[in-house]
N, C-alpha and C positions, 0 to 999 in steps of 0.2 A: 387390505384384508389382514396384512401380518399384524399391523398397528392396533387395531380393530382389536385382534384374539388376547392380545398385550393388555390393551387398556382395560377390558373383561377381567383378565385374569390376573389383574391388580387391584381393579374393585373389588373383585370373591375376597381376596387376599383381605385388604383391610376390612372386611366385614366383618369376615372367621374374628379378626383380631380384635375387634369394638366388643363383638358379643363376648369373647374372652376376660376384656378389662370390665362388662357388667355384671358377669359373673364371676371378677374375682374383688368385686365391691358387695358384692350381695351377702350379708349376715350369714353363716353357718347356724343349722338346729341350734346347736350349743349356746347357741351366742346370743339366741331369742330366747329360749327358755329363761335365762340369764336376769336377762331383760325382764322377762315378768313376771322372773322373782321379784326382782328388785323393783319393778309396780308394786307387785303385791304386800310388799312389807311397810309399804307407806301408809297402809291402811287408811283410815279417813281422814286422814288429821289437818287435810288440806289437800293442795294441788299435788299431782303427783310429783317425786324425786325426778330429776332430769338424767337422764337416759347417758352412761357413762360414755367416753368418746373410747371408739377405739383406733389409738395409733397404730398398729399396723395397718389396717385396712387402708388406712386415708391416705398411709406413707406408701401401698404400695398402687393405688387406687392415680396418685401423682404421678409417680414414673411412668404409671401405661400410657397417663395423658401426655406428660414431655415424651415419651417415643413417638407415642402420634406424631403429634406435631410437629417434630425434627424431621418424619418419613414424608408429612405433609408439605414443609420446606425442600425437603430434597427433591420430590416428585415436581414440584413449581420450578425450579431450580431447570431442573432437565426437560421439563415444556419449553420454558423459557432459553432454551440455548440452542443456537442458531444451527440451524439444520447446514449439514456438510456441505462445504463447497465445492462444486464438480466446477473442475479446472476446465476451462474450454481450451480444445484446440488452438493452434497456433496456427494462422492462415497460413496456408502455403506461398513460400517465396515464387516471383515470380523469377520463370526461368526466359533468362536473354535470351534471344536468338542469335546465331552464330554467326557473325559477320561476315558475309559470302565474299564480300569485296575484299577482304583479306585473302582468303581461300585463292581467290582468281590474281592477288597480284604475287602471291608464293609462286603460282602456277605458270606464269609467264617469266616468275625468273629461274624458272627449272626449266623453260624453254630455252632461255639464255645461254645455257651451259652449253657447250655443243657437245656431241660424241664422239667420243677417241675414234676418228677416221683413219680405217686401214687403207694402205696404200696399194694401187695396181698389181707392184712387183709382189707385196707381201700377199693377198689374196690369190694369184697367178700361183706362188709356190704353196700354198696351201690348200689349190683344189689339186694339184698335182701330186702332191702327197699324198694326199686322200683315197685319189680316185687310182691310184697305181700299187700302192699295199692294199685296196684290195683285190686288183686284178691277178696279182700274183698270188696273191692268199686262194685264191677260188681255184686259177689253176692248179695248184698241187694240189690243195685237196679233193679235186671233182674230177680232174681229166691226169695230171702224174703219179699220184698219190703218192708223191714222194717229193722231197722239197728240191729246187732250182737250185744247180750248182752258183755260188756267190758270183761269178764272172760274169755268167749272164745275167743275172738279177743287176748287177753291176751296170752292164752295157746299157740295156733295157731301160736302168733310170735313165743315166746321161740323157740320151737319146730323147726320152721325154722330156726333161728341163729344156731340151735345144727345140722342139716344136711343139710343145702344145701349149695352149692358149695365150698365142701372139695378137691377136688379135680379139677386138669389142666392137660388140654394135647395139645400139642402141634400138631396142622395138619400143614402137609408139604403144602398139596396140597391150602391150603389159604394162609399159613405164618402166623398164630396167632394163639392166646392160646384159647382153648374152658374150659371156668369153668362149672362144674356140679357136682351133680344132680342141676337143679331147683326146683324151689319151685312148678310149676305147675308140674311137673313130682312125685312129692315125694307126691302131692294132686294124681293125678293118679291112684299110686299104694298101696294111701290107708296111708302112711307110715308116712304122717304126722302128719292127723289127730289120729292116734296109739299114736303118741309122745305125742301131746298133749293132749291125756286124761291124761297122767301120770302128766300135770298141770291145770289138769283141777279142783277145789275143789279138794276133799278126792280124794282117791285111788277107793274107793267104785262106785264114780259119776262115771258115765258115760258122755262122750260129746254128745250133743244134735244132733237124729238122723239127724231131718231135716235140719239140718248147715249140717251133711257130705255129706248129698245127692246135696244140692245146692253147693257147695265148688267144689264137686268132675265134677257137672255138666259144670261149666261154667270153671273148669280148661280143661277138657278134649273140649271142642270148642277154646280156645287158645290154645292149642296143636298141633289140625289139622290146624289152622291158621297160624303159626308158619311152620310147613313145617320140623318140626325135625325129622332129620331121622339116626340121629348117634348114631350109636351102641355104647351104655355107657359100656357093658360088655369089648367087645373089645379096648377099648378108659384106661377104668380101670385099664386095664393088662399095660397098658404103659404111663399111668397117673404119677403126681408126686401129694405132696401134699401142700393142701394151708397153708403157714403161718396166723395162725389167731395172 
């Protein structure tokens, strides 16, 4: 449709212009009268005088027509040339797929590597650590509200390092090793805090009553929170022991 409105409105154009270059070849009044003077002075005497030329006219009469025709080369010119090239796309590369078999042999040499394996002794002193700063942490702040003189906090460890978790046994029914006694169990049945009067000062001292009743209290509510329900008696008979 654009082309269409284009080619219309280039024809109107040279049309306006044709009828332009005819009327500006066309004789002006002036020019005829002129003219028939000069008939009429020839009187009869023969054929009439021939008709003066007039050079402007015919000199500008020629330019209108070389404009033409150069507009007429031009307009040919731009028919004649080649309509725009639309670049076509560039087919998409094709994308490889990821070679899985790669993936899987990275994968089994990461299975290779093995794991920095802690030892008995070092996991032994590390659930004891654990589990005994925070037994004392809770007593003072829940039942002395006041913190354990260092002696006792003192004995208390020892005493844990010397019995809890000597012994492993192995449940089918999870697939892992259970370490025990704990240190909240061995608070329990008393057998701790036993151990550690024998570090507590002399032989003579006694460990302070109110530490075993608070020790033993807040061991025994992490116990039933805990959910421990494995028979150590039975577990012992088929235990092995820990390397310390």
């Amino acid at each position: 449709a654009e082309e269409a409105r284009l080619k219309a409105a280039e024809e109107a154009r040279l049309k306006a212009e044709e009828a332009a270059r005819i009327a500006a070849e066309a004789p002006s009044p002036g020019e005829e009268s002129e003219a028939r003077g000069t008939d009429d002075s020839t009187g009869g005497e023969g054929e009439p005088a021939a008709k003066p030329k007039l050079k402007g006219k015919s000199e500008r009469a020629k330019k209108w027509k070389e404009r033409l025709e150069s507009k007429k080369k031009k307009e040919k010119k731009t028919e004649e040339a080649p309509k725009d090239v639309v670049a076509e796309k560039p087919a998409p590369e094709e994308v490889t797929a990821p070679d899985e078999s790669k993936d899987v042999v990275l994968e089994k040499e990461v299975d290779k590597v093995p794991e920095k394996k802690i030892s008995d002794s070092e996991l032994r002193k590390k659930l004891i650590k654990e589990e005994f700063s925070a037994l004392i942490k809770e007593t003072e702040d829940n039942e002395l509200e006041e913190e354990m003189e260092q002696e006792a906090v003192d004995a208390l460890r020892t005493a844990a390092y010397e019995l809890a978790y000597l012994k492993k046994y192995y449940d089918s029914f999870s697939d892992r090793f259970v370490y025990f006694p704990s240190v909240i169990k061995l608070c329990v049945m008393y057998t701790l805090i036993e151990k550690a009067e024998e570090y507590y000062y002399d032989e003579e001292d006694e460990f302070p009553l109110q530490y075993s009743a608070a020790l033993r209290s807040i061991a025994c509510e992490k116990l039933e929170e805990s959910n421990d329900d494995g028979d150590e008696e039975y577990m012992a008979l088929l235990a092995a022991d820990v390397e310390l």
